[in-house]
DODREN-795048 format. One record per atom (N, C-alpha, C, O, CB): residue in one letter; x, y, z. Coordinates in steps of 0.02 Angstrom, whole numbers, plus 50000, padded with zeros to 5 digits. Glycine has a CB too. Layout:
BEGIN
AXYZ ...
//
This chain:
BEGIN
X497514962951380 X497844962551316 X498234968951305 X497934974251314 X497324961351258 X499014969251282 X499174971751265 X499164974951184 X498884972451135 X499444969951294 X499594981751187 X499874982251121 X500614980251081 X501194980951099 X499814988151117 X500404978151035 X501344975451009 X501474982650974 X501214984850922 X501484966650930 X501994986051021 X502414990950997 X502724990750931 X502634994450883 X502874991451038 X503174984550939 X503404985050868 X503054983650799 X503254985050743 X503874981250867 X502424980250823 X502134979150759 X501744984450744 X501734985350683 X501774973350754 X501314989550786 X501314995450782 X501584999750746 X501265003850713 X501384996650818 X502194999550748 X502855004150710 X502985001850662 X503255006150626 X503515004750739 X502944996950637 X502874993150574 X502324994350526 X502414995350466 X502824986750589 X501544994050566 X501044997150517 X500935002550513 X500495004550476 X500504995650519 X501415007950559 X501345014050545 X501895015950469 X501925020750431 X501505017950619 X502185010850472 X502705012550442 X502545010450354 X502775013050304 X503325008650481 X502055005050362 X501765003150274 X501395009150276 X501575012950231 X501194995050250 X500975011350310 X500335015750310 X500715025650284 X500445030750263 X499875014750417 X501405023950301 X501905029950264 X502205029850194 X502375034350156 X502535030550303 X502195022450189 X502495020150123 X501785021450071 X501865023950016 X502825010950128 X500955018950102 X500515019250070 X500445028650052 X500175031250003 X499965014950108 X500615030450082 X500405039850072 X500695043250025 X500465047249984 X500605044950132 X501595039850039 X501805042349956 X501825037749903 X502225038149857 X502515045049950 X501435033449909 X501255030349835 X500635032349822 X500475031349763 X501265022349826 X499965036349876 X499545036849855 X499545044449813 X499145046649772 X499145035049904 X500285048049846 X500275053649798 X500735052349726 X500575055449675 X500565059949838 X501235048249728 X501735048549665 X501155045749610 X500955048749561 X502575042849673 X500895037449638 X500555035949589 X500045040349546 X500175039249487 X500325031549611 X499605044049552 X499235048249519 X499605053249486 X499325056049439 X498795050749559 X500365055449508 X500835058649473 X501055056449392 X500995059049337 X501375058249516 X501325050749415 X501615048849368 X500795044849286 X500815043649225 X502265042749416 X500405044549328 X499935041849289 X499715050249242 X499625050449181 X499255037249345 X499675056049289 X499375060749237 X500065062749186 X499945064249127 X498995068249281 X500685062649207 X501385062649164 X501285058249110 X501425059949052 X502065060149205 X501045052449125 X500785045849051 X500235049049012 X500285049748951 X500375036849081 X499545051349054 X499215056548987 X499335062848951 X499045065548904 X498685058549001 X499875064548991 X500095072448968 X500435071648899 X500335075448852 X500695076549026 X500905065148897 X501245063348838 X501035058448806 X501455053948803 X501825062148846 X500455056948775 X500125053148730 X500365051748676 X500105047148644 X499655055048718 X500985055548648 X501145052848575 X501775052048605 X502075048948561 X501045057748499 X502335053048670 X502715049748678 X502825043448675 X502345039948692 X502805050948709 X503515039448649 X503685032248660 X503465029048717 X503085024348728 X504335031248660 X503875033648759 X503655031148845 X503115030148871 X503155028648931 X503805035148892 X502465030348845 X501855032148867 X501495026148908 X501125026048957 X501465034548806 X501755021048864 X501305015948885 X501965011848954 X501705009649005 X500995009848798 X502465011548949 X502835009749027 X502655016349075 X502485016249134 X503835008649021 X502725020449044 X502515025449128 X501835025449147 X501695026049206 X502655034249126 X501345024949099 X500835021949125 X500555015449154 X500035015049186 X500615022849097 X501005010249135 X501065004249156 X501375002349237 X501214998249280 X501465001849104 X501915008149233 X502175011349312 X501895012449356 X501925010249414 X502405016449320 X501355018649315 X500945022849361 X500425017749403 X500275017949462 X500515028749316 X500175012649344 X499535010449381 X499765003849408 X499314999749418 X498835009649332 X500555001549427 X500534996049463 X500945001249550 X500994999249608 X501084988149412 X501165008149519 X500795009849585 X500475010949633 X500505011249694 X500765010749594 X499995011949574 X499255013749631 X498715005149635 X498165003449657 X498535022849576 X499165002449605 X498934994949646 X499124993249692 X498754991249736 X499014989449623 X499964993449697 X500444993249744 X500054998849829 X500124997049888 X501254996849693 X499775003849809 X499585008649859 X498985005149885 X499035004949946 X499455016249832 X498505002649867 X497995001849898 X498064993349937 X497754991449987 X497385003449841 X498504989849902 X498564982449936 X499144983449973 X499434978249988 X498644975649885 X499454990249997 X500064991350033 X499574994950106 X499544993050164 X500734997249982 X499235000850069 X498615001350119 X498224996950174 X498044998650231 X498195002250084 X498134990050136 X497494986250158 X498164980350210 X498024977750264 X496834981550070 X498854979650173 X499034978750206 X499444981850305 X499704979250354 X499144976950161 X499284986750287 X499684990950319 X499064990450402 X499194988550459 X499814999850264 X498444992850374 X497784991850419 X497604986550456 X497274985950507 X497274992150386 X497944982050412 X497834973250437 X498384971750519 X498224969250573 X498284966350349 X499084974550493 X499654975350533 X499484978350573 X499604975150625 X500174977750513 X499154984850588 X499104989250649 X498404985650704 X498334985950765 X498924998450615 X498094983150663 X497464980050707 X497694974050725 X497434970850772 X496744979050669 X498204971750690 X498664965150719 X498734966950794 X498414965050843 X499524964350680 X499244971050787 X499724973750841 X499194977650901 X499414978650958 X500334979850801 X498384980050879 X498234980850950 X497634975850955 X497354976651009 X498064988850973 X497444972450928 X496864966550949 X497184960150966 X496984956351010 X496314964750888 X497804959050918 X498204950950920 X498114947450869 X497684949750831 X497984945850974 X498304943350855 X498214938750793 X497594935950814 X497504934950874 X498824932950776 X497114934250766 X496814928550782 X497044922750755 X497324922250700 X496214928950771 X496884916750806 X497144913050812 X496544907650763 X495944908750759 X497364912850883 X496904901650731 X496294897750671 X496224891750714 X496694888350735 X496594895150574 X495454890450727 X495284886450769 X495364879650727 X495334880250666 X494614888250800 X495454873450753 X495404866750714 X494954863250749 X495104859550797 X496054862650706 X494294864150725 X493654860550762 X493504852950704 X492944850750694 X492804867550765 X494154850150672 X493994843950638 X494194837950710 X494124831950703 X494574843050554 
//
């Protein structure tokens, strides 16, 4: 069994996208408590935390892709 190169480079590549969302998101979320009586408070916090949703299901996707690319897909058996 091989490795799929490109899909490799692909989950390396969510797993880069997951790193700076795992740092902006917590950014922008403490910027939403810093300004508590700002207008803005509740969209930048609304921002913040569909980043760091966005980070962890970008994560889980990203892990899924790279074990793709060196184990293989598994394949769904039809034992009907």
């Amino acid at each position: 069994m091989k490795t799929d190169k490109d899909l490799l480079v692909k989950g390396l590549k969510y797993i880069a996208y997951t790193i700076a969302l795992m740092f902006s998101a917590p950014v922008v979320i403490y910027q939403a408590f810093k300004n508590e009586e700002h207008a803005w408070y509740w969209p930048v916090l609304i921002v913040g935390l569909i980043l760091g949703v966005s980070a962890i299901a970008m994560g889980f996707y990203g892990i899924k892709v790279i074990l793709d690319s060196l184990f293989g897909k598994k394949e769904k058996s039809s034992n009907r």
